[in-house]
TIVO-2410 file (N, C-alpha, C; in nm, 3 decimals):
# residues 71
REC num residu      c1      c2      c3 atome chaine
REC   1      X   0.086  -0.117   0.000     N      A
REC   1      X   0.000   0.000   0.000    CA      A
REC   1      X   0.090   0.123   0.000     C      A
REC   2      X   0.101   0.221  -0.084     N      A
REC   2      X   0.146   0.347  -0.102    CA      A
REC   2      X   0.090   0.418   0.009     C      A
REC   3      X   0.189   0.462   0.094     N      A
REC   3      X   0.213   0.587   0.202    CA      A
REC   3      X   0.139   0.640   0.206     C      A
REC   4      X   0.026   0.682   0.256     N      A
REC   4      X  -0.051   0.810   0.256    CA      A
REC   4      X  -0.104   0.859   0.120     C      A
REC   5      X  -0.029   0.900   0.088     N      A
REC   5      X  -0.053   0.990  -0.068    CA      A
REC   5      X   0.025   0.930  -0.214     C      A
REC   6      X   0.114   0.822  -0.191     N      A
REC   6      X   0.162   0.773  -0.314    CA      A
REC   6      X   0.258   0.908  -0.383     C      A
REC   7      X   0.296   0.978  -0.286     N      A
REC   7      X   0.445   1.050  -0.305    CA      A
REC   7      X   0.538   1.023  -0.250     C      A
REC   8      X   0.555   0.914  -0.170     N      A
REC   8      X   0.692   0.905  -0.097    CA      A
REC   8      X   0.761   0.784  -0.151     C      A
REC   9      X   0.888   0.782  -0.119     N      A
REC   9      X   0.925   0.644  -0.193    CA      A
REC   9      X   0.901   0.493  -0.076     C      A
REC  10      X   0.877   0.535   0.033     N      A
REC  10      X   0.821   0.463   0.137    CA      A
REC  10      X   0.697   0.401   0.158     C      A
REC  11      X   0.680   0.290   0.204     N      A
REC  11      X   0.499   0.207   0.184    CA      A
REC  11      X   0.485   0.136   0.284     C      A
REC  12      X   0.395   0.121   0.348     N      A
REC  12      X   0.337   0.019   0.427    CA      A
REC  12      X   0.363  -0.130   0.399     C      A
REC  13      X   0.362  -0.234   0.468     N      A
REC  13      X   0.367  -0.338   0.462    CA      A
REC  13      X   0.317  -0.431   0.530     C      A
REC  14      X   0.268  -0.495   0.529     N      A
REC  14      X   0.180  -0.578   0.593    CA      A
REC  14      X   0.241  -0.708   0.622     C      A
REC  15      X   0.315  -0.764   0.698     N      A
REC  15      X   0.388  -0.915   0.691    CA      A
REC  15      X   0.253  -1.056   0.778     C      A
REC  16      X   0.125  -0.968   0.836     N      A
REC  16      X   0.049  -1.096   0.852    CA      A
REC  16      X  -0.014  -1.132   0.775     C      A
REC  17      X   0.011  -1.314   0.836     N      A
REC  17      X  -0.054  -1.416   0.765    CA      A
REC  17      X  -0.161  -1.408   0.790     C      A
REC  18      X  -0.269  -1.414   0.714     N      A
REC  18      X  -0.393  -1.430   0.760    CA      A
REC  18      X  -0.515  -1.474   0.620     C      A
REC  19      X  -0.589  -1.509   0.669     N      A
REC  19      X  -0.709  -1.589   0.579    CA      A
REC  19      X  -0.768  -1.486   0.474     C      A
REC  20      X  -0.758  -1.542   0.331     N      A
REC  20      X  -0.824  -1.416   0.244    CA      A
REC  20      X  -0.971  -1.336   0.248     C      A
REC  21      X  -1.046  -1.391   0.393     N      A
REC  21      X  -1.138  -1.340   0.463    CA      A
REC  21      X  -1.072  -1.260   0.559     C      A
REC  22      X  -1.038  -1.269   0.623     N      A
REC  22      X  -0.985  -1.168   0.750    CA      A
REC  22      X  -0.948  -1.081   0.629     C      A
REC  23      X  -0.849  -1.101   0.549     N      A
REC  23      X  -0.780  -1.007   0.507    CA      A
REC  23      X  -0.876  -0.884   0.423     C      A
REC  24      X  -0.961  -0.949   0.393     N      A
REC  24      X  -1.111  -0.840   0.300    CA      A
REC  24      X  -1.132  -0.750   0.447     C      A
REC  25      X  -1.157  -0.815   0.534     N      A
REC  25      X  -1.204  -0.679   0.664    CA      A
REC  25      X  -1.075  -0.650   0.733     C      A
REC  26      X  -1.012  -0.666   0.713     N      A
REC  26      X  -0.826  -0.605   0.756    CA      A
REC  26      X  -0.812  -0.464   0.638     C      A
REC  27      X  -0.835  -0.481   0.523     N      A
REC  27      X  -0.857  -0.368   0.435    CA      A
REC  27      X  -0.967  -0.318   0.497     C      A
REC  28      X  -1.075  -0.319   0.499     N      A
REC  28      X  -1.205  -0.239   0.515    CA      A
REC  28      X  -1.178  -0.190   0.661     C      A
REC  29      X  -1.152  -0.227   0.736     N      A
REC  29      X  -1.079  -0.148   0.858    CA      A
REC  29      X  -0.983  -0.028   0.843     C      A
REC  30      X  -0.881  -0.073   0.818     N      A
REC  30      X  -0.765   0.048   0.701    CA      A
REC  30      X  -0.813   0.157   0.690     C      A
REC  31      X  -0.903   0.099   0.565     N      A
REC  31      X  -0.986   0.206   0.466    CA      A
REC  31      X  -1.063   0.285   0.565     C      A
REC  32      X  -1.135   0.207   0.668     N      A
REC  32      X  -1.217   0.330   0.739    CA      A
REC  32      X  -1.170   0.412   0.833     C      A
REC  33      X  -1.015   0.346   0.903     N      A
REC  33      X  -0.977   0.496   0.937    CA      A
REC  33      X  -0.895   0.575   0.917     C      A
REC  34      X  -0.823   0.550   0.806     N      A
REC  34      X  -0.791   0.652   0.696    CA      A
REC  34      X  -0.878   0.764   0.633     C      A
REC  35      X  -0.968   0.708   0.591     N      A
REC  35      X  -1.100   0.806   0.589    CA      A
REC  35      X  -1.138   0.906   0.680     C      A
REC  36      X  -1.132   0.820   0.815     N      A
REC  36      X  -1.170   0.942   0.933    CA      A
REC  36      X  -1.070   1.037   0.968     C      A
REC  37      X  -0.965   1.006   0.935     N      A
REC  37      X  -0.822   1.067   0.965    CA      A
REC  37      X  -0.815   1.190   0.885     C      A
REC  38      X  -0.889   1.187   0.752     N      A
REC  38      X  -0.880   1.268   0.617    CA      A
REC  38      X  -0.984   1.372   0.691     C      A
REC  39      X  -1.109   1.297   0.735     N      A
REC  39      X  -1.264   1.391   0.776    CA      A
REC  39      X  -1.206   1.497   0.901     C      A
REC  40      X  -1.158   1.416   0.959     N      A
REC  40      X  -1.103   1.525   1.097    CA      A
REC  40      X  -0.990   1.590   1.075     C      A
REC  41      X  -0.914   1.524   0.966     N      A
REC  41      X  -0.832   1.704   0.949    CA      A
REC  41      X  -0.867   1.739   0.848     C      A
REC  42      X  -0.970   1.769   0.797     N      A
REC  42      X  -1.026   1.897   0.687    CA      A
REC  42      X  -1.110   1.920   0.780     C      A
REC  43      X  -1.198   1.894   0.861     N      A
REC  43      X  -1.246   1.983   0.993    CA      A
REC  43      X  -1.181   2.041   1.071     C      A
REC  44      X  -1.070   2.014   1.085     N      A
REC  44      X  -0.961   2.109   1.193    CA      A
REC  44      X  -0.860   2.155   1.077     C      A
REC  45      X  -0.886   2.249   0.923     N      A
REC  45      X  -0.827   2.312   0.880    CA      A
REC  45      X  -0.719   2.254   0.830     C      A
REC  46      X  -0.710   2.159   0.847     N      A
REC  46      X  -0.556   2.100   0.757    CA      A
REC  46      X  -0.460   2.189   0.805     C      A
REC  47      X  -0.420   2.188   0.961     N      A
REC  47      X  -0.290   2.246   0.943    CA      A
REC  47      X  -0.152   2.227   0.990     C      A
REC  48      X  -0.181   2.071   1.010     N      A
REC  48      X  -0.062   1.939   1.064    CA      A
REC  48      X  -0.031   1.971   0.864     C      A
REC  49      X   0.128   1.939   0.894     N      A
REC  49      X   0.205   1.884   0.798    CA      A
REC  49      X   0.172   1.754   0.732     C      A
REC  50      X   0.204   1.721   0.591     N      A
REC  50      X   0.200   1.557   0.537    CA      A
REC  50      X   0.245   1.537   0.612     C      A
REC  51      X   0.392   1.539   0.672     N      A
REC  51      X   0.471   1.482   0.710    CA      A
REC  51      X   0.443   1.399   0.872     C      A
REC  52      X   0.362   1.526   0.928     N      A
REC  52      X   0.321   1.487   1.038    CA      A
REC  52      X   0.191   1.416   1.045     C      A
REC  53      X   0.088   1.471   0.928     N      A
REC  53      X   0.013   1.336   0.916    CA      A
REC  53      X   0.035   1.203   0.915     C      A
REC  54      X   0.186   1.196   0.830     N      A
REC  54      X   0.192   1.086   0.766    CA      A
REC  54      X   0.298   0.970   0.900     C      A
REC  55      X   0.350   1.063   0.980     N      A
REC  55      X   0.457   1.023   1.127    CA      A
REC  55      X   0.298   0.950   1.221     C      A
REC  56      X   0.202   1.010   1.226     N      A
REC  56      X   0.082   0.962   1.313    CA      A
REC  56      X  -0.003   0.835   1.279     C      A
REC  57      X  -0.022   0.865   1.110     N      A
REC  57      X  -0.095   0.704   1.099    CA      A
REC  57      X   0.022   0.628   1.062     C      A
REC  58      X   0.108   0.615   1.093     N      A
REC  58      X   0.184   0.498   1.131    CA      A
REC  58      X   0.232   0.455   1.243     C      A
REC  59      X   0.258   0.566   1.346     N      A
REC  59      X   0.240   0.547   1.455    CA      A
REC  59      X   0.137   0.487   1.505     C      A
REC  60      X   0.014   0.505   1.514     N      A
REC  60      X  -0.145   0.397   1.560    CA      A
REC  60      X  -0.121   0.295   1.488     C      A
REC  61      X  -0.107   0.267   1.332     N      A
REC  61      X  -0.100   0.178   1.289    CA      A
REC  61      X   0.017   0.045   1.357     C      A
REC  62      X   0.116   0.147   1.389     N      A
REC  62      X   0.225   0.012   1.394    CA      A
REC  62      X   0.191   0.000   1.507     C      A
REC  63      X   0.118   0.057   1.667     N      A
REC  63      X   0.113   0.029   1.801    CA      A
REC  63      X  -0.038  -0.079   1.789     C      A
REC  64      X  -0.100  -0.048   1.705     N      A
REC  64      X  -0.252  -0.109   1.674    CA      A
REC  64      X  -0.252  -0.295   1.609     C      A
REC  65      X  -0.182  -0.263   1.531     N      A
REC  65      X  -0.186  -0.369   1.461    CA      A
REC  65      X  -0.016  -0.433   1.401     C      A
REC  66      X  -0.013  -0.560   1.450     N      A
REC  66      X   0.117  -0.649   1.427    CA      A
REC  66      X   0.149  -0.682   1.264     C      A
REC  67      X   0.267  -0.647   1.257     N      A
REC  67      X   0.299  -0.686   1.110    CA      A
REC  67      X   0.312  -0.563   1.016     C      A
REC  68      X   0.264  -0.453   1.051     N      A
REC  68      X   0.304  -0.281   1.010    CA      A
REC  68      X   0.448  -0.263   1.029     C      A
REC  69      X   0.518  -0.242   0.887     N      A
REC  69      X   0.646  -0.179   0.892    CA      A
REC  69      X   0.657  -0.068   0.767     C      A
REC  70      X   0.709   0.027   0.809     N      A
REC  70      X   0.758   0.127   0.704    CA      A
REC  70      X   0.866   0.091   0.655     C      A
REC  71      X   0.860   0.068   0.480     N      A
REC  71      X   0.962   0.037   0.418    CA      A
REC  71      X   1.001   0.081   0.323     C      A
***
């Protein structure tokens, strides 16, 4: 999965094993709070950095869920 925005040369990675069911709601999870992440900062003005957007959902991500590495 491309970084945030698919400008960095850096990506997510996912190393768990898991059933091509889990894995359909392992995306749909993702997807929904990425989404909310987008909704609440264009409600609070967008005025965190990419950069610092992009330092935070990986931070939750990698404390949240096993197998998240930036690579």
């Amino acid at each position: 999965m491309e970084f945030i925005n698919g400008q960095s040369d850096e990506s997510l990675d996912c190393t768990m094993n898991c059933s091509p069911e889990f894995e359909k709601y392992n995306i749909a999870f993702l997807a929904g709070g990425f989404f909310n992440v987008l909704i609440t900062r264009c409600k609070n003005g967008m005025t965190e950095s990419d950069e610092k957007m992009a330092e935070m959902v990986y931070e939750r991500l990698s404390n949240h869920i096993a197998g998240i590495s930036l690579t």
